[in-house]
FIMARKE-96884 format. One record per residue (C-alpha): residue in one letter; x negated, y negated, z negated. Coordinates in Angstrom, 2 decimals, always signed. Example, Ala and Ser with C-alpha at 12.3 -4.5 7.8 and 13.67 -1.06 7.14 Angstrom:
<rs>
<type: A&x: -12.30&y: +4.50&z: -7.80>;
<type: S&x: -13.67&y: +1.06&z: -7.14>;
</rs>
This chain:
<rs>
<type: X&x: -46.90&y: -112.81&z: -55.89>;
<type: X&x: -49.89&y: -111.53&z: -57.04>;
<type: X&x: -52.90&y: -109.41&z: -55.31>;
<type: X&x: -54.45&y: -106.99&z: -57.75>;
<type: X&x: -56.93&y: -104.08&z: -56.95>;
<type: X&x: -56.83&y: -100.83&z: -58.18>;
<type: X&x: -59.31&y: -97.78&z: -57.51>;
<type: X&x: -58.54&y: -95.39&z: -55.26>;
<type: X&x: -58.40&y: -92.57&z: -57.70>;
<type: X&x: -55.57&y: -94.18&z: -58.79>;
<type: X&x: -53.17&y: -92.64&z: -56.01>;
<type: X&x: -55.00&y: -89.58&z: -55.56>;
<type: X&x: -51.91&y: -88.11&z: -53.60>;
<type: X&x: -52.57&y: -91.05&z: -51.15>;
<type: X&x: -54.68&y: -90.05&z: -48.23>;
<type: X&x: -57.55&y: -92.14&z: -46.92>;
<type: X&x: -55.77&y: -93.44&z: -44.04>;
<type: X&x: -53.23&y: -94.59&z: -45.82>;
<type: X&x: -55.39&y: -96.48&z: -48.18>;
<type: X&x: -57.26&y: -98.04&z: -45.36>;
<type: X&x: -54.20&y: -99.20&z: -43.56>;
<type: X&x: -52.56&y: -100.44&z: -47.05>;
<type: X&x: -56.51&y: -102.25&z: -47.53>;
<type: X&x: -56.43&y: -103.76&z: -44.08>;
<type: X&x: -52.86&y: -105.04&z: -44.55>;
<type: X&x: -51.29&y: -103.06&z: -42.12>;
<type: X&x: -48.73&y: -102.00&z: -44.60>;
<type: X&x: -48.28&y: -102.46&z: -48.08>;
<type: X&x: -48.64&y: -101.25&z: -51.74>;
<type: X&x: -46.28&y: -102.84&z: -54.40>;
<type: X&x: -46.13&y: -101.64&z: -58.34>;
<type: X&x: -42.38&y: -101.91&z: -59.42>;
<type: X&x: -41.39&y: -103.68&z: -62.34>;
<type: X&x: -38.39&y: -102.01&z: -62.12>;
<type: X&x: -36.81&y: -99.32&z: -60.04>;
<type: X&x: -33.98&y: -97.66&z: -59.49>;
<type: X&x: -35.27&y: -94.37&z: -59.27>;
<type: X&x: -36.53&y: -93.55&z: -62.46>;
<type: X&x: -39.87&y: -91.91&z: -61.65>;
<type: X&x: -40.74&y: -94.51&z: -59.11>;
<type: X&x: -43.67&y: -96.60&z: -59.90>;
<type: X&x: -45.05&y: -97.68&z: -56.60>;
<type: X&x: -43.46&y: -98.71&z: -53.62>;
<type: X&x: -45.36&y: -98.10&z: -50.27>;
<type: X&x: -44.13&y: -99.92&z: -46.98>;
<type: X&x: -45.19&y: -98.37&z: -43.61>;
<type: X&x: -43.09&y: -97.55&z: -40.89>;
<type: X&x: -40.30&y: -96.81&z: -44.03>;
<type: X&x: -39.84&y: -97.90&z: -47.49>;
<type: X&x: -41.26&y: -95.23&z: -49.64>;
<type: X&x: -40.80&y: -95.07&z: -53.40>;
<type: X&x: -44.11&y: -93.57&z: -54.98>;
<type: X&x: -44.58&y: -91.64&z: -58.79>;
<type: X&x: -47.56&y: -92.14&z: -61.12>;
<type: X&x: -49.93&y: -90.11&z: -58.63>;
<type: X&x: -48.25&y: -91.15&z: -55.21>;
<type: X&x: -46.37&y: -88.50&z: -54.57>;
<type: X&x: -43.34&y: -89.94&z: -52.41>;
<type: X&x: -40.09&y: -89.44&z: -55.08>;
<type: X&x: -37.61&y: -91.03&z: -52.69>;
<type: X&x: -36.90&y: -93.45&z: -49.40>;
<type: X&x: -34.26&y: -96.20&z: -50.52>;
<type: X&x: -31.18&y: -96.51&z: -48.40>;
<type: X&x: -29.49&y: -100.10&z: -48.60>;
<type: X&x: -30.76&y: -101.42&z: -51.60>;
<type: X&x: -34.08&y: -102.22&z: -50.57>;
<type: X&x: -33.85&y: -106.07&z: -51.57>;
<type: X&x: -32.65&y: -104.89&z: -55.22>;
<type: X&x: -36.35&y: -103.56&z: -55.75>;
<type: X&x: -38.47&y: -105.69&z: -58.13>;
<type: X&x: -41.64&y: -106.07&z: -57.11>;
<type: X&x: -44.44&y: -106.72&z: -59.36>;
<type: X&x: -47.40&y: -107.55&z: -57.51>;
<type: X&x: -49.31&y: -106.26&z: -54.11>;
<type: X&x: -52.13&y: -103.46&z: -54.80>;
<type: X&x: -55.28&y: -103.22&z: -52.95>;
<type: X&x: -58.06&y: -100.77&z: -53.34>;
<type: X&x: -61.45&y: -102.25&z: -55.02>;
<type: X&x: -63.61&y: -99.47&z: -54.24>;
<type: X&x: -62.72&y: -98.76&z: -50.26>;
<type: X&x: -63.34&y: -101.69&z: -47.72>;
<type: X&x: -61.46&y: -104.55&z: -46.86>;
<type: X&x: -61.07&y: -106.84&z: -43.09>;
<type: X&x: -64.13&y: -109.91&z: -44.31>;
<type: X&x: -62.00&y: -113.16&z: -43.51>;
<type: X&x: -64.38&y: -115.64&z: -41.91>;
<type: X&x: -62.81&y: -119.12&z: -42.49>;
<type: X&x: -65.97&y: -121.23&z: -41.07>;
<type: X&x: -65.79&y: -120.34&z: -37.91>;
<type: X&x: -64.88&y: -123.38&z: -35.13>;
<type: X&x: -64.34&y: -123.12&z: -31.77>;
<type: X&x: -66.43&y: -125.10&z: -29.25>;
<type: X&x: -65.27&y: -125.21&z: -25.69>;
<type: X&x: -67.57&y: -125.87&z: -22.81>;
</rs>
């Protein structure tokens, strides 16, 4: 699956904290490529499964058929900060 990032003004309904926690990976943005609510565009998982309109207004919480949800790809937020990954560091014990 794809990562793609988005600006924040994008979800203006969203409030910072929840763009910082979907940024840092502590829960996660999806766009739908198809959904069974009609208005849903986004779907936002968090303590819940949240289906999300155009603006990110929450339109409704799936029951059941989660897994029939098609995701498209994961969203980040280009303009608000992200975790910095730091892949050269090595351990040296004493």
């Amino acid at each position: 699956m794809e990562t793609k990032e988005i600006e924040s003004r994008v979800l203006p309904q969203l409030n910072g904290t929840t763009k910082d926690l979907i940024n840092n990976g502590i829960w996660f943005l999806y766009s739908l490529n198809d959904s069974p609510v009609k208005e849903a565009v986004y779907c936002l998982v968090a303590d819940k499964t949240y289906l999300l309109n155009n603006h990110g207004n929450i339109v409704s919480v799936p029951a059941a058929d989660i897994q029939k949800l098609n995701y498209k790809e994961r969203l980040l937020f280009s303009d608000l900060p992200k975790p910095i990954v730091q892949e050269n560091i090595a351990v040296k014990w004493a």
